[in-house]
C-alpha positions in Angstrom: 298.8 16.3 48.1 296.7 19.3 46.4 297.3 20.6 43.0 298.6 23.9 44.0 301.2 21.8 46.3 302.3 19.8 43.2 302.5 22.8 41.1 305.1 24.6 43.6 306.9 21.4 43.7 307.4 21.0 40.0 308.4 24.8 40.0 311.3 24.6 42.8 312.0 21.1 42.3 315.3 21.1 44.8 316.7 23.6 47.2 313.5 23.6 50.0 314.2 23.2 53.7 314.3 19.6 55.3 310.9 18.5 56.8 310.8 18.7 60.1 314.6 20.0 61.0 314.1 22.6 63.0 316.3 25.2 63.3 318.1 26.4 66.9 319.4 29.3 67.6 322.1 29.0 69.5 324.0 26.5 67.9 322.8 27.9 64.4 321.6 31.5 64.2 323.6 33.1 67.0 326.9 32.0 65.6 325.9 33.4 62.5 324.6 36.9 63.8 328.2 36.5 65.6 330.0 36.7 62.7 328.6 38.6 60.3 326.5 41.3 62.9 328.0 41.7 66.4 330.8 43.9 65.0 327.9 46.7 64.3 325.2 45.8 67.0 327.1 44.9 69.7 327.8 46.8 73.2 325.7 49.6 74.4 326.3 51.7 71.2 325.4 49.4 68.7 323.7 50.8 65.6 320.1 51.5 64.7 319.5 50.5 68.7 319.5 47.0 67.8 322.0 45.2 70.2 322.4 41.3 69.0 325.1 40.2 71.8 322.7 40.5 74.7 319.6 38.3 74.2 317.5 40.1 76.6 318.0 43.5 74.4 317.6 41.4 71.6 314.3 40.1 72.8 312.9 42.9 72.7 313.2 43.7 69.2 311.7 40.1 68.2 307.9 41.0 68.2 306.4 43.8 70.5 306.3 47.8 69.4 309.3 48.5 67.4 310.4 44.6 66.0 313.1 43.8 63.6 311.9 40.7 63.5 308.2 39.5 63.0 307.7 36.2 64.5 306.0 33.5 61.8 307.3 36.0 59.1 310.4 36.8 57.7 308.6 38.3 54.9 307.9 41.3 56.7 311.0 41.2 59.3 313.2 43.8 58.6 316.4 42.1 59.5 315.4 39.2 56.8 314.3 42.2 53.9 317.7 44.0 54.6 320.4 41.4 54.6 318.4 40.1 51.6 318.2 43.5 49.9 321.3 43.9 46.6 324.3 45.4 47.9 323.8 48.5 45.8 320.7 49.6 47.8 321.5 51.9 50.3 319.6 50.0 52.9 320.9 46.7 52.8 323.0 45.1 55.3 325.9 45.7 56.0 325.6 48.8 54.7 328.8 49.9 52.5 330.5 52.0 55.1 330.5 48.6 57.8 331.8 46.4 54.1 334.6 49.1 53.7 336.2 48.3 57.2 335.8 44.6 55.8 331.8 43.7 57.2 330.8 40.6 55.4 326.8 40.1 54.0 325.6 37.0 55.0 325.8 34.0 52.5 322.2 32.6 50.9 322.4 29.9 52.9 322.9 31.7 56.2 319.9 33.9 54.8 317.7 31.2 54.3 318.6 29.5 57.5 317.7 32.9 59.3 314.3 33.0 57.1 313.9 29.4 57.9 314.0 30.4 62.0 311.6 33.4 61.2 309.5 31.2 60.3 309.4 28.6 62.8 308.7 31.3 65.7 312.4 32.8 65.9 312.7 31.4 69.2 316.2 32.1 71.6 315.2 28.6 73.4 314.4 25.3 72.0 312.3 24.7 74.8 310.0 28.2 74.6 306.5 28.0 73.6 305.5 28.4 70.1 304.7 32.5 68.8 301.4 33.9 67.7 302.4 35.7 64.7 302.5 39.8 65.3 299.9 41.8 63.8 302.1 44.7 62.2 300.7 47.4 60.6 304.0 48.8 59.1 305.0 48.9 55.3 307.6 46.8 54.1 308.9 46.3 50.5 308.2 42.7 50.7 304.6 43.5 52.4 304.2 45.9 49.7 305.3 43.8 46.7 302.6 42.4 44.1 302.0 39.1 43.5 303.3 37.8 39.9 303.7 35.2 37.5 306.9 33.2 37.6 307.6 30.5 35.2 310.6 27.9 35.2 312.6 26.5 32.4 310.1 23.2 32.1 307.6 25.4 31.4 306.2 25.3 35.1 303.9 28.6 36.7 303.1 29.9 40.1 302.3 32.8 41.8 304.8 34.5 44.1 306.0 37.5 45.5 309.9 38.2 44.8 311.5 39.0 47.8 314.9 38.9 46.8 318.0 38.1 43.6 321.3 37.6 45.3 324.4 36.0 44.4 322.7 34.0 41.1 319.6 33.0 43.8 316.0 34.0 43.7 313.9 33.9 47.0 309.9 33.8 46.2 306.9 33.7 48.8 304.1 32.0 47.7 300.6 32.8 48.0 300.8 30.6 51.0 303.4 31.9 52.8 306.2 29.3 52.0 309.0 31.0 50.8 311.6 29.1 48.6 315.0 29.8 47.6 316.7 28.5 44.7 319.2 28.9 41.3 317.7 31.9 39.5 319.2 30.3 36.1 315.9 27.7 36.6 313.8 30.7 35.7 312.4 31.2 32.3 314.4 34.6 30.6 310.8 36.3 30.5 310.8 35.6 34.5 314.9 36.3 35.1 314.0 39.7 33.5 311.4 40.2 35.8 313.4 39.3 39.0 316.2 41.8 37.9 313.6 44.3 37.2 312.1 44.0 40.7 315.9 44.3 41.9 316.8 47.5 40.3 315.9 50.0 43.3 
């Protein structure tokens, strides 16, 4: 193992995906987006265009011209970025006129989970062939965001991008790609200010 992977390890410590579980859709992710997404994009009016009940509409928003979700990388897929976004931005999912008639945000570990599929290809079928990632030229917040210095409470530093602070969890995407979610009370204060700095549209 390199250096660099050492270092990340040292840094996160606990809370990283399981080696080689992958993650299915329909027994995982589609009871999920069930739950917490049909009740908005569902049926043939369903918001934003973006219908999640029919896989064959949903398709078509998974890669190709006008994606919500960027195959490889959940980094730049909007549904990832908005359900992770604080629930005082305007944009994040559900937005606050679904959570009045009682919408729910999806959990961190849902979140991850739906990262975590992203990542692995964000295939409907067990059985399809792995993605190419999709070259997007669009500007995202986390394709935007710079690249910082984040330091743990045992001193440890690595250099991340902060994609999100939600429900006492920070979610961070290292310079190679691997994103990692975990309690943001492990961060040093210097860092914890930084993440709720970053947070504060």
């Amino acid at each position: 193992m390199n250096r660099p992977s050492l270092i990340i390890l040292a840094f996160v410590a606990l809370l990283v995906p399981q080696a080689g579980s992958s993650v299915d859709y329909k027994t995982e992710i589609r009871p999920i987006l069930n739950d917490k997404c049909y009740k908005c994009h569902s049926g043939p009016k369903a918001k934003g265009k973006l219908r999640m009940d029919s896989e064959p509409d949903f398709t078509k928003r998974i890669g190709g011209d006008d994606p919500v979700i960027v195959p490889n990388n959940p980094a730049t897929s909007l549904l990832a970025i908005k359900a992770g976004l604080p629930r005082s931005d305007g944009d994040a999912m559900p937005p606050p006129p679904a959570r009045a008639r009682g919408a729910e945000a999806l959990t961190s570990s849902e979140l991850n989970l739906i990262r975590q599929w992203i990542s692995e290809g964000a295939k409907l079928d067990a059985n399809a062939p792995d993605s190419e990632p999709e070259a997007t030229t669009a500007v995202t917040p986390a394709a935007a965001a710079e690249i910082h210095d984040w330091t743990n409470t045992s001193n440890v530093t690595i250099k991340a991008v902060f994609l999100s602070l939600e429900s006492g969890n920070i979610s961070l995407k290292t310079e190679a790609g691997e994103i990692y979610t975990f309690p943001a009370s492990r961060l040093s204060p210097e860092s914890l200010e930084l993440a709720k700095k970053l947070t504060t549209p």
